[in-house]
Phi, psi and omega in degrees: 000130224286069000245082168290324156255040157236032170241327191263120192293317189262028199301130177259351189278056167291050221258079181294121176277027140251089179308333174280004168314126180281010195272346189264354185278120169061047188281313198307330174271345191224047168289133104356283198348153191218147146271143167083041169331308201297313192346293183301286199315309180217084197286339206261350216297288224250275194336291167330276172324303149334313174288308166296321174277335123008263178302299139343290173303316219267338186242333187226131175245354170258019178273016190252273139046282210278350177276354195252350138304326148268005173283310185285358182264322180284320160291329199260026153270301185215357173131187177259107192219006186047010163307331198274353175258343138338111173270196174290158167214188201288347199269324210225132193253097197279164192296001215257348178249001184289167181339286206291308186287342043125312211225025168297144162205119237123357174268022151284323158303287161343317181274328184293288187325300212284343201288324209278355187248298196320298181314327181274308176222087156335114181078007187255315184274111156312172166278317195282347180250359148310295178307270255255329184291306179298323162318306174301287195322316203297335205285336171296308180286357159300352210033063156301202166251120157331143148191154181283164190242129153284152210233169158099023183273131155258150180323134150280168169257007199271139129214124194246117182289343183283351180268343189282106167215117182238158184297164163289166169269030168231031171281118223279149200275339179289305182309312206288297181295350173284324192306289187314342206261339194282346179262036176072017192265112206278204176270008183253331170299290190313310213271001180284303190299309189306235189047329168281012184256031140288004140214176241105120182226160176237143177283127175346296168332314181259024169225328172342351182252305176322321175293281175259002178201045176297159191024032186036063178253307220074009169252173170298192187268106158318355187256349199252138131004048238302316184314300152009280238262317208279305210293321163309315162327301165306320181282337203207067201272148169310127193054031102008104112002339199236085147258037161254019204256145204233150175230187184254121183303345154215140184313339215248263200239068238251009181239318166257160205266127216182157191258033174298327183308303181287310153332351195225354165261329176310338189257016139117022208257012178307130194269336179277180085031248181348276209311332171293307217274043181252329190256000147271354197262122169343300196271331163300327174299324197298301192324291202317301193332302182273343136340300174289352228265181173282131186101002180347124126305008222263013171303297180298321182260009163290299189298351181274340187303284165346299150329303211273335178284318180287354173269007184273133161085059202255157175236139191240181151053217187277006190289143151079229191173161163248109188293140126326298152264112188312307204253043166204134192282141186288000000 
């Protein structure tokens, strides 16, 4: 969000104007994809991958965070394709240097993975279906809810930083759900997705107004939590130097993956914008509302969102490569 997410590790409104990919009509409905693609082909695959992000978590607690902000980066640009782990070359400037992506973080994990599958089965594991298994694992050992990952994605060869154009933090909760609807994603998907700011941080910059100028009244956000509003204060002091200093998107339980995130906003206590007004809004309030409520699903229904997200623009069959190297085209 312009550039909000090259401050907010798990931000989902990763949002590409180029709408006009034919990779985008109905992607959610016509995937290939399988679960356990691998079986035959590389059987050890998604075990390997499961150890290294593991292994990744045991040391870091912000990769679940940070893969699934490369997850959303990745799709919602050119499809889930692994273009956004492209570096640059002297010819091309690739999505991994546009703005937003500036402060992705996990592709070292990513490269770990992937070195542990190319040793087991040369050529076989895409990047882009690296990206969607670890990003799961992560979100489980965070303790999250299991769901199968359908498998069978291949790699692009395009990455362009000119396709990467993400929203702004004053983006309309309407604007937002028009975005989702061009990747075949409904308002119940986006507010399922947004849900990943249950771990996570926002840089001071991209709330900062909310504190002292909202809408340029020279007051806080009258919707923040006056407790909030005091406790950010302290974090993010006024006429401040340090708006790069970071909090947790969610106030509750900020390490683990949980439905606390919708819980902290019925209590005004939302660091973004967005994520406050998903509970003004008609078609967003009901949502948050059962999402928080007791009996939650939303373990269950983030992975099917996922599912339904990883299917967008995917190249399959013969399209596309099996990267040697995530950040380089073979």
């Amino acid at each position: 969000m312009g550039s909000l997410t090259a401050a907010v590790i798990a931000v989902v409104l990763g949002l590409s104007a180029a709408m006009n990919d034919s990779r985008f009509a109905h992607a959610a409905i016509t995937s290939s994809l399988q679960v356990e693609f691998y079986a035959t082909s590389c059987p050890a695959a998604e075990s390997l991958i499961q150890n290294a992000t593991q292994a990744k978590w045991n040391v870091d607690r912000t990769i679940t965070a940070g893969l699934l902000r490369i997850s959303f980066h990745d799709c919602f640009v050119q499809g889930c394709d692994a273009s956004n782990l492209i570096k640059s070359t002297p010819t091309n400037t690739a999505e991994l240097d546009a703005l937003p992506n500036l402060t992705l973080h996990g592709m070292d994990l990513i490269d770990t993975a992937k070195d542990a599958v190319e040793e087991a089965c040369p050529g076989i594991v895409s990047c882009a279906d690296i990206i969607s298994l670890a990003t799961r694992d992560a979100v489980v050992t965070a303790g999250g809810e299991y769901y199968a990952v359908p498998t069978g994605r291949r790699d692009s060869r395009v990455s362009l930083a000119s396709s990467v154009n993400l929203p702004g933090p004053g983006f309309s909760v309407a604007s937002a759900a028009s975005a989702f609807q061009g990747r075949g994603l409904n308002i119940t998907d986006m507010v399922t997705l947004l849900g990943a700011h249950t771990t996570g941080v926002a840089h001071c910059e991209f709330f900062y107004n909310r504190l002292y100028n909202f809408s340029g009244t020279g007051c806080n956000d009258p919707s923040m939590a006056p407790a909030l509003v005091e406790s950010l204060k302290s974090v993010c002091p006024q006429a401040s130097t340090g708006l790069g200093q970071t909090v947790a998107l969610d106030q509750g339980t900020e390490f683990d993956f949980d439905d606390s995130y919708y819980k902290q906003l019925e209590k005004n206590r939302g660091i973004l914008q967005i994520d406050q007004e998903l509970t003004y809004d008609h078609k967003t309030s009901r949502i948050v509302k059962s999402l928080a409520g007791r009996g939650s699903r939303f373990g269950t229904s983030f992975g099917q969102a996922m599912v339904k997200m990883g299917n967008i623009g995917v190249l399959t069959g013969s399209q596309g490569e099996i990267r040697r190297i995530c950040s380089q085209i073979n």
